[in-house]
C-alpha positions as CSV (number, residue, x, y, z in Angstrom):
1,X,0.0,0.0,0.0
2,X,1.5,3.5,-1.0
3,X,1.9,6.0,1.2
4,X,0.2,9.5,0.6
5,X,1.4,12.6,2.2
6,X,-1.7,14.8,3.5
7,X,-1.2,18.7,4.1
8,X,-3.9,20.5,5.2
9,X,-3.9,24.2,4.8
10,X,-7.5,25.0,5.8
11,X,-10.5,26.3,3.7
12,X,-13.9,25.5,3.7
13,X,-13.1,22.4,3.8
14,X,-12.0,22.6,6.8
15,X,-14.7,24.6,8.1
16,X,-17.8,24.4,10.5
17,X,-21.0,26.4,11.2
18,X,-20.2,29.1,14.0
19,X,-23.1,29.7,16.0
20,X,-23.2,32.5,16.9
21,X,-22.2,34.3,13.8
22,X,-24.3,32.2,11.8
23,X,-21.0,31.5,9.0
24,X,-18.4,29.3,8.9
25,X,-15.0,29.5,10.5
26,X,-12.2,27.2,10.4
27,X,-13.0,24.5,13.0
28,X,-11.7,20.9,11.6
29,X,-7.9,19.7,12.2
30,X,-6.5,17.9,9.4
31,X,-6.9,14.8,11.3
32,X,-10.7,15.4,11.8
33,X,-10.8,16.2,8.1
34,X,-9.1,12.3,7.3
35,X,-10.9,10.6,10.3
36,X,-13.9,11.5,8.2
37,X,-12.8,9.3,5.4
38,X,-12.8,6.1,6.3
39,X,-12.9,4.5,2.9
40,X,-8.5,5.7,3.0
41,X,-7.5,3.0,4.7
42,X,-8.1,0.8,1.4
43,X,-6.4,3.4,-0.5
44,X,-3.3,4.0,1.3
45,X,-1.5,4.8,4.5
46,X,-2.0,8.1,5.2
47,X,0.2,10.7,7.0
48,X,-1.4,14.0,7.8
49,X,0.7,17.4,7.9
50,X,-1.0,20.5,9.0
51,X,0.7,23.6,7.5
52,X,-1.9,26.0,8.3
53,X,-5.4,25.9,8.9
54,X,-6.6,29.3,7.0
55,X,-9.3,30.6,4.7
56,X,-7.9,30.7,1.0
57,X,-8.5,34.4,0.8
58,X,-5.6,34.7,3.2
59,X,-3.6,32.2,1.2
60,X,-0.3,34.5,-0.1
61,X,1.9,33.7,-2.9
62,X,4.6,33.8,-0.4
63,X,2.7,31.0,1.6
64,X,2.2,29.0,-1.4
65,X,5.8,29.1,-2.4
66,X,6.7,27.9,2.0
67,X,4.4,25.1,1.0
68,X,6.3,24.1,-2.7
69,X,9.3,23.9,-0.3
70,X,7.8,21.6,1.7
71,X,6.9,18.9,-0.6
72,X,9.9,19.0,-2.1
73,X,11.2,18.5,1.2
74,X,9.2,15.6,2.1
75,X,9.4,14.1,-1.3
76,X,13.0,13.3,-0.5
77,X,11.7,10.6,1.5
78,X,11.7,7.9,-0.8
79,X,8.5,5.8,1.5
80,X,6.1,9.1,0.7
81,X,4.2,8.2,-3.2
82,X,2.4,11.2,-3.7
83,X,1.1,14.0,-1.6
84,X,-2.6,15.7,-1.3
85,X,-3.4,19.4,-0.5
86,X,-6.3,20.2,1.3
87,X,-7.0,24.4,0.3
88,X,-9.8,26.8,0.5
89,X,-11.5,26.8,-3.0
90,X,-11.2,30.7,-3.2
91,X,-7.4,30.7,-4.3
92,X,-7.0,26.9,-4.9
93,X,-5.9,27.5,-8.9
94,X,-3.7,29.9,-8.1
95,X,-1.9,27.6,-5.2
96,X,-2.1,25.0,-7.5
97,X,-0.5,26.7,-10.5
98,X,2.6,28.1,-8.2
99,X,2.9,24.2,-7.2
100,X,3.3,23.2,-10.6
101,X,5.7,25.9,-11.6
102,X,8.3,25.5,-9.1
103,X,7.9,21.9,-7.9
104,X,11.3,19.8,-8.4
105,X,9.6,16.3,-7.5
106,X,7.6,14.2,-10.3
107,X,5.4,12.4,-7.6
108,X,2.2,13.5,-8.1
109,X,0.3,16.6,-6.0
110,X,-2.9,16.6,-6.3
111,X,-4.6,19.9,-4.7
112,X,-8.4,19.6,-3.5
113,X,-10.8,21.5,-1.3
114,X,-14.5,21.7,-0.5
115,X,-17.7,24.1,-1.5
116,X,-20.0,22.7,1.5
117,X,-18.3,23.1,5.4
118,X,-18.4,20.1,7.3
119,X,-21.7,21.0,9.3
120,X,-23.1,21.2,5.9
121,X,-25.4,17.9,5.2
122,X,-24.2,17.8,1.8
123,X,-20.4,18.5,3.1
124,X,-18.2,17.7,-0.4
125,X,-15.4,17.5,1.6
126,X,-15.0,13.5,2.7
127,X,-15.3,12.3,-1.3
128,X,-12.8,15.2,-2.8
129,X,-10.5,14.0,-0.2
130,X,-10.9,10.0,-1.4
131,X,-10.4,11.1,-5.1
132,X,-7.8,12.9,-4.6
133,X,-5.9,10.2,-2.4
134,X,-6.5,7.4,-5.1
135,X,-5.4,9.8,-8.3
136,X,-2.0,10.7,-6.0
137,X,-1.8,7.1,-5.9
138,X,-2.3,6.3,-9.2
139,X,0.8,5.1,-11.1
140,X,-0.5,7.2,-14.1
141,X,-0.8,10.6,-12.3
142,X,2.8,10.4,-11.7
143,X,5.1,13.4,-14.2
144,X,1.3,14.5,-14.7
145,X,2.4,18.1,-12.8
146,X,0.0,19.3,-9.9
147,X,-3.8,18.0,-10.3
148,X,-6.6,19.8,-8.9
149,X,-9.0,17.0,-7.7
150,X,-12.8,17.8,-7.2
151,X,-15.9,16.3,-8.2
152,X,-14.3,13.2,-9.2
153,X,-13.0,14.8,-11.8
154,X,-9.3,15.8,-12.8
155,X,-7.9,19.4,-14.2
156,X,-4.8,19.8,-15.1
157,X,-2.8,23.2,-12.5
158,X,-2.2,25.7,-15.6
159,X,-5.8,24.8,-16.9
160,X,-8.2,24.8,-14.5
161,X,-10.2,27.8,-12.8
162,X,-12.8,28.3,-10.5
163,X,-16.3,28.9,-12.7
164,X,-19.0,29.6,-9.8
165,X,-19.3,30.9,-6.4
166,X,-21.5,27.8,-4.9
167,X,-21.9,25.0,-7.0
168,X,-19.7,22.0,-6.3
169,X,-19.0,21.7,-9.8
170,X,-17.2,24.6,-9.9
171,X,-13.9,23.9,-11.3
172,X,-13.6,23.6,-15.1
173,X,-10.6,24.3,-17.7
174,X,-12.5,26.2,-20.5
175,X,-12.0,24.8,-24.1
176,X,-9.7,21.9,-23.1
177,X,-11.5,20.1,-20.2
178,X,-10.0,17.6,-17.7
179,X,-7.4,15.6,-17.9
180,X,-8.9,12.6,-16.0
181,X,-11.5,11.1,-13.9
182,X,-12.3,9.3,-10.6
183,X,-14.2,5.8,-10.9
184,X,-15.6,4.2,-7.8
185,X,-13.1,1.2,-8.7
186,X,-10.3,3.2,-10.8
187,X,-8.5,6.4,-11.8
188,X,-8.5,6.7,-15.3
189,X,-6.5,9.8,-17.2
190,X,-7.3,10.2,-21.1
191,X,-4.5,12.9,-21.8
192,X,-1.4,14.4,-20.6
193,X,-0.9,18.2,-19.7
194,X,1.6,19.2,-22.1
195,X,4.6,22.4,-22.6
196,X,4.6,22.3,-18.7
197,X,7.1,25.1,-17.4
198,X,9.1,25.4,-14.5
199,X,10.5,28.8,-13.1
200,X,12.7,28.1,-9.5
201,X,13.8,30.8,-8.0
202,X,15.2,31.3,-4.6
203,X,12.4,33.4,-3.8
204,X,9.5,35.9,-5.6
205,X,8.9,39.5,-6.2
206,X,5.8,40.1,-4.2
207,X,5.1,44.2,-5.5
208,X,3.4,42.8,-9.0
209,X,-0.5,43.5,-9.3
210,X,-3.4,43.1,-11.4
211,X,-5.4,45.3,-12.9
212,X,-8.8,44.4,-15.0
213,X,-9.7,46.3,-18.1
214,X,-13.4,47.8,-18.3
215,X,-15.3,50.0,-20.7
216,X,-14.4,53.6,-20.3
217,X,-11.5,53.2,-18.0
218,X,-9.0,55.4,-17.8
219,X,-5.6,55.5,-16.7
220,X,-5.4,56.6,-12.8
221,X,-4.9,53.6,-11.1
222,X,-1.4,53.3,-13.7
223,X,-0.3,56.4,-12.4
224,X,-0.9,55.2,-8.8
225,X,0.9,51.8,-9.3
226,X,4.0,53.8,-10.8
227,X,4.3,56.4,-8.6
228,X,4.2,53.1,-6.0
229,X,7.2,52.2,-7.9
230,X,5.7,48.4,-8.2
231,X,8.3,46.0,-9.6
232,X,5.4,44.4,-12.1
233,X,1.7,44.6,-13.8
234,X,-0.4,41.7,-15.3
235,X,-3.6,43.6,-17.2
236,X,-6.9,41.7,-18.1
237,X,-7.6,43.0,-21.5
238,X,-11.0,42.4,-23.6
239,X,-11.0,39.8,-26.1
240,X,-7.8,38.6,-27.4
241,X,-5.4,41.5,-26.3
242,X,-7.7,45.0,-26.4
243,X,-7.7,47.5,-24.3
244,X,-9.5,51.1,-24.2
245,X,-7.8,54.5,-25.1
246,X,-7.4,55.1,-21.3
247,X,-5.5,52.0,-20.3
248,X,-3.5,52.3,-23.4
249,X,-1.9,55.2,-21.9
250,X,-1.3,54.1,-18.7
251,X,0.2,50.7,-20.1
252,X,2.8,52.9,-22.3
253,X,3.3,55.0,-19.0
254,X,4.2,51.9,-16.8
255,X,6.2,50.8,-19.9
256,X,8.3,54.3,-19.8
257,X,8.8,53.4,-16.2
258,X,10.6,50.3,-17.1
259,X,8.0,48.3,-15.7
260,X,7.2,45.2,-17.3
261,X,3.6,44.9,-18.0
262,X,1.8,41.4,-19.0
263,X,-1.0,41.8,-21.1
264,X,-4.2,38.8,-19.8
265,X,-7.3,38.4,-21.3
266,X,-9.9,38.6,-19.1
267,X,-12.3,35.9,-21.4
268,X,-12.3,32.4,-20.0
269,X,-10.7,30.5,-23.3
270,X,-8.5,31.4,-25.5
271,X,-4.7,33.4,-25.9
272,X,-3.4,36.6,-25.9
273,X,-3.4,37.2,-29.9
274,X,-2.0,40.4,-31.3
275,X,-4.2,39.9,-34.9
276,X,-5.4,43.8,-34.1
277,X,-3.3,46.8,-35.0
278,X,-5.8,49.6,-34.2
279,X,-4.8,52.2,-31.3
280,X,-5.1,50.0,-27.8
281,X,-4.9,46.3,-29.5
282,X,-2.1,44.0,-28.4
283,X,-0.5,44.0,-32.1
284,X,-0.2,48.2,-31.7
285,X,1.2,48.2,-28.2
286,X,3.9,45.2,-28.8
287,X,6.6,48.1,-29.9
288,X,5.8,48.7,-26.0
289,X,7.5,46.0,-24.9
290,X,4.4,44.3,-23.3
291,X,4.7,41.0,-22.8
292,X,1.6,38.5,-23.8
293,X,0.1,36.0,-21.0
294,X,-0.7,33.2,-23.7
295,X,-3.7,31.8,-22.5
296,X,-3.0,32.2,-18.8
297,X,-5.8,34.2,-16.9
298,X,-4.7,37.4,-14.8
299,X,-4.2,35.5,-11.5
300,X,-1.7,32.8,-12.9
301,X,-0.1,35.4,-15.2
302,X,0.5,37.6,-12.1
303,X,1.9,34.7,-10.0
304,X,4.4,33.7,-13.0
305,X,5.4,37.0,-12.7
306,X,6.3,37.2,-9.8
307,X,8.3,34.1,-10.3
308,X,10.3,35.2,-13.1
309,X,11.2,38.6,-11.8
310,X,12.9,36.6,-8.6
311,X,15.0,35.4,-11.6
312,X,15.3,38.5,-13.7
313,X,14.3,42.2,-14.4
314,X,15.5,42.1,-18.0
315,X,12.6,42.4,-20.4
316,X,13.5,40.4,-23.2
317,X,14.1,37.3,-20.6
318,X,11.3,37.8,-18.9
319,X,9.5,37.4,-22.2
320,X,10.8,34.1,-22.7
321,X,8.9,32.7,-19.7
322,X,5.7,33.9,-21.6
323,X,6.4,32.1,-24.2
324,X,3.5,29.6,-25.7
């Protein structure tokens, strides 16, 4: 029997009805949150590791990159097969996709949550945590990169994103779909994520935000962020790479700041395109020196970022990372 590595980091998941403020707080230790499973002990031998017990909106990329370090620390141990993360759905992709891009173990990761607390009579919680045990100990999810495990079904980390506020269905990857799914007697995968990256550095550039485009806007909040003297900028555009005569000019200011800017769509599918070459498309502004996200939404674009600037200021390098 293979033994599986279980870090809880809080969430819902985690979670209970308070009361007396009539919401949910965290409440359930990692052990409660496996003693709730018993169907595990058929799967594998479990070991549980609480690294935090936290709502995902307080998730930081600085706590996400602690916890990369971790595995990678425990994955030295040659008994440990795979690991699970247990993580508030909120920033889950986002945890996820920092996992995958600065991992150095192959073993698979396989990140999963909950969209019901457990006072909740429909709690999600117990089977998301029994799928995600048998796909990390599934011979095939291994040098799949980090899964995200919910619903029985599996998304690949640089894919996936979180599609509505409630339903437990929530996680999707637009236009490609999942990599696998979780059979009451078998995992079964039916592709393989590929042009995986990895970007290691020692540690991240935390000063990099995002800003989203919308109709009308202008270019104040560009001024703020330079006069902040940030060290990065991811913006959403419309469509494949547009943005309005406003956040043109803030873009080309951050640009004359020698600020690298990362241009995002904010549409669920598709890339970054520069097929456009009227005043504020992606094709007009490349003389900029903007760099294009590929199909990477604003949060994962950001995170990469921040990533590649531990490694580099140099604009043409950082490019390179951007690459599709």
């Amino acid at each position: 029997m293979k033994k599986i590595v279980a870090i809880t980091t809080g969430g819902t998941i985690a979670m209970k009805l308070d009361p007396c403020t009539g919401g949910l707080i965290p409440a359930v230790s990692g052990k409660d949150l496996l003693d709730a499973v018993p169907a595990l002990k058929d799967i594998a031998e479990i070991e549980v590791v609480e690294q935090s017990n936290i709502p995902s909106g307080h998730m930081t990329p600085a706590m996400m990159l602690d916890l990369s370090r971790k595995i990678d620390e425990l994955a030295k141990d040659d008994s440990i097969a795979g690991f699970v993360v247990t993580h508030g759905t909120d920033t889950l992709e986002e945890t996820a996709y920092l996992l995958d891009l600065t991992l150095h173990t192959e073993k698979p990761v396989c990140v999963t949550g909950a969209m019901r607390g457990a006072s909740d009579t429909s709690w999600d919680g117990p089977g998301n945590i029994l799928a995600a045990v048998k796909t990390a100990a599934c011979d095939a999810a291994v040098g799949q990169g980090v899964l995200v495990v919910l619903n029985d079904t599996i998304h690949a980390a640089g894919e996936v994103t979180k599609t509505h506020s409630v339903n437990t269905a929530t996680f999707a990857s637009p236009w490609w779909g999942a990599v696998g799914h979780v059979y009451f007697d078998k995992v079964v995968f039916r592709r393989k994520p590929i042009a995986r990256q990895k970007i290691q550095p020692e540690k991240l550039v935390p000063d990099v935000y995002l800003l989203k485009c919308v109709a009308g806007m202008d270019d104040f909040l560009f001024r703020c962020l330079i006069e902040k003297k940030i060290k990065g900028l991811v913006v959403e555009a419309f469509g494949c790479g547009n943005v309005p005569p406003g956040v043109r000019a803030g873009i080309l200011a951050v640009r004359r700041a020698r600020i690298p800017v990362v241009l995002a769509t904010r549409v669920y599918g598709g890339r970054v395109v520069p097929c456009y070459s009227y005043t504020g498309s992606a094709g007009e502004m490349l003389s900029s020196g903007i760099i294009l996200a590929g199909e990477l939404n604003g949060q994962k674009a950001r995170l990469k970022l921040m990533l590649a600037l531990g490694l580099t200021d140099d604009n043409e390098k950082l490019k390179e990372y951007f690459k599709p």
